[in-house]
N, C-alpha and C positions, 0 to 999 in steps of 0.2 A: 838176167843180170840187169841190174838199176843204172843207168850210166845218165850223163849230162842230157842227152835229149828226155830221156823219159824224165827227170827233174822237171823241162820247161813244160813238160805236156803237163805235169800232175799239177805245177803253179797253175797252167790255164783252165785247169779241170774246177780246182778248187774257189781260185776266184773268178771267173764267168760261167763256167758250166754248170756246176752245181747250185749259186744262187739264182739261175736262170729259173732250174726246176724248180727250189723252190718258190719259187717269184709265181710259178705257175701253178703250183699246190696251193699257196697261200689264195691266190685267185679262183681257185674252186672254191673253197670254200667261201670267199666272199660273193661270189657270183651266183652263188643259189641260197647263201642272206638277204641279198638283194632282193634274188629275183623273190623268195617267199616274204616279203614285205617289212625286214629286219633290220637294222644297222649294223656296222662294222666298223673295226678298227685293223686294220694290219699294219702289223711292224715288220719290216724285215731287218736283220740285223740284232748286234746289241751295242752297248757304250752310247757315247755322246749321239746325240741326234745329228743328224746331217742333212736333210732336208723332210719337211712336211707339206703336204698338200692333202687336204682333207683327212678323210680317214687314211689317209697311208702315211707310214712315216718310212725313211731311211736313215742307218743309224754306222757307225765308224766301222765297227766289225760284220759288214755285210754277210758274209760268209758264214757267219755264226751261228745261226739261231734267227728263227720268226715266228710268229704267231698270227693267228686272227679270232682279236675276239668279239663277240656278236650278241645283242641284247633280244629282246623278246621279240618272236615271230608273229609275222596278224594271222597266220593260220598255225597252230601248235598240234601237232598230232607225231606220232611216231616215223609217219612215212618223212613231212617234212625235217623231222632233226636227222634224221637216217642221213637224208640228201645232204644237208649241210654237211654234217660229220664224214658225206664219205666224200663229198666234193673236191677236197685234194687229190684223194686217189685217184679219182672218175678224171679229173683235169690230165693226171701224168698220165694216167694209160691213154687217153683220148692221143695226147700231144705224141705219142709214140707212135699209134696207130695213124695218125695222119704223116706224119714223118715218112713210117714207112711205104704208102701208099704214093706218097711222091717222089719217092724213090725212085718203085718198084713201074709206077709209071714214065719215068724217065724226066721227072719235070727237075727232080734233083740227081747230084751224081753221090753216089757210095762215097762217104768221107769219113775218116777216122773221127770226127768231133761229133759228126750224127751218132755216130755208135757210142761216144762217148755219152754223151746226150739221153741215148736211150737206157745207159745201163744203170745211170744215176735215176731214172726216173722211176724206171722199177724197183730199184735197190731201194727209192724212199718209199715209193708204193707198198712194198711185201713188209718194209721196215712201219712203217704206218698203221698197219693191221695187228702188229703186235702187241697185246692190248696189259698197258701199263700203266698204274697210277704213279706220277711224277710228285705226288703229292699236293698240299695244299688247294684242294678238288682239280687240278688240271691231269687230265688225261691222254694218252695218247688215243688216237682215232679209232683203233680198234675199239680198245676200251669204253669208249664215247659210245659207239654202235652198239655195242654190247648191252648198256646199260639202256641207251635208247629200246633195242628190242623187245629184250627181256623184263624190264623192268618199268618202262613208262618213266625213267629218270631222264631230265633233261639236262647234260652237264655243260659246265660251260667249255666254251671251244676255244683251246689255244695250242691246235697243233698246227 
């Protein structure tokens, strides 16, 4: 049954929990832009803008929707776009597995918002992989890899 508590949980889920992860997906992918010698842009959110700082923006509907998009690499080859394209995913599982490790260590206690935490992270993970044109060349990550592997296509990234 849905009752008043689970309301507040699913308000805190939606507006902190979930653009945490993605906050952290988003950071994969720009953090292996980076690191292969590339630029970036990440947006989180959509609507009005609400604050900018370099390549990040934050935008009214946090919650919403983000992206990262990323211009030409100084090393291009199929392994590099792989890594970029799957660096979201590679961030949320990473951020799970250290999660649990500090758990299971005792450095954290079992808490209802860590599990929450991890289930959104996999649910964008395995959702990630599904590989979808959005149209107007933007694909989902799957889809991105796919074309990177098979094909030597480099698409742009704006999952």
């Amino acid at each position: 049954m849905f009752g008043l508590a689970d309301f507040w949980r699913f308000l805190w889920s939606l507006l902190l929990i979930y653009p945490l992860v993605i906050f952290i997906h988003e950071l994969g992918h720009a953090f292996f832009v980076k690191l292969l010698g590339g630029n970036f842009r990440l947006m989180i959110g959509r609507g009005r803008q609400l604050f900018k700082k370099g390549p990040f923006s934050l935008h009214v509907m946090y919650f919403l929707d983000s992206y990262c998009e990323y211009a030409k690499l100084q090393w291009n080859n199929r392994l590099t776009h792989f890594l970029v394209h799957a660096g979201g995913i590679l961030f949320n599982l990473a951020s799970v597995l250290i999660l649990n490790l500090l758990i299971s260590n005792g450095y954290l206690e079992e808490r209802k918002v860590f599990e929450q935490f991890s289930y959104f992270s996999v649910w964008l993970s395995v959702f990630s992989l599904v590989p979808v044109d959005y149209g107007d060349e933007n694909y989902s990550d799957g889809l991105a890899i796919y074309y990177v592997l098979l094909y030597r296509k480099w698409p742009k990234l704006t999952g």
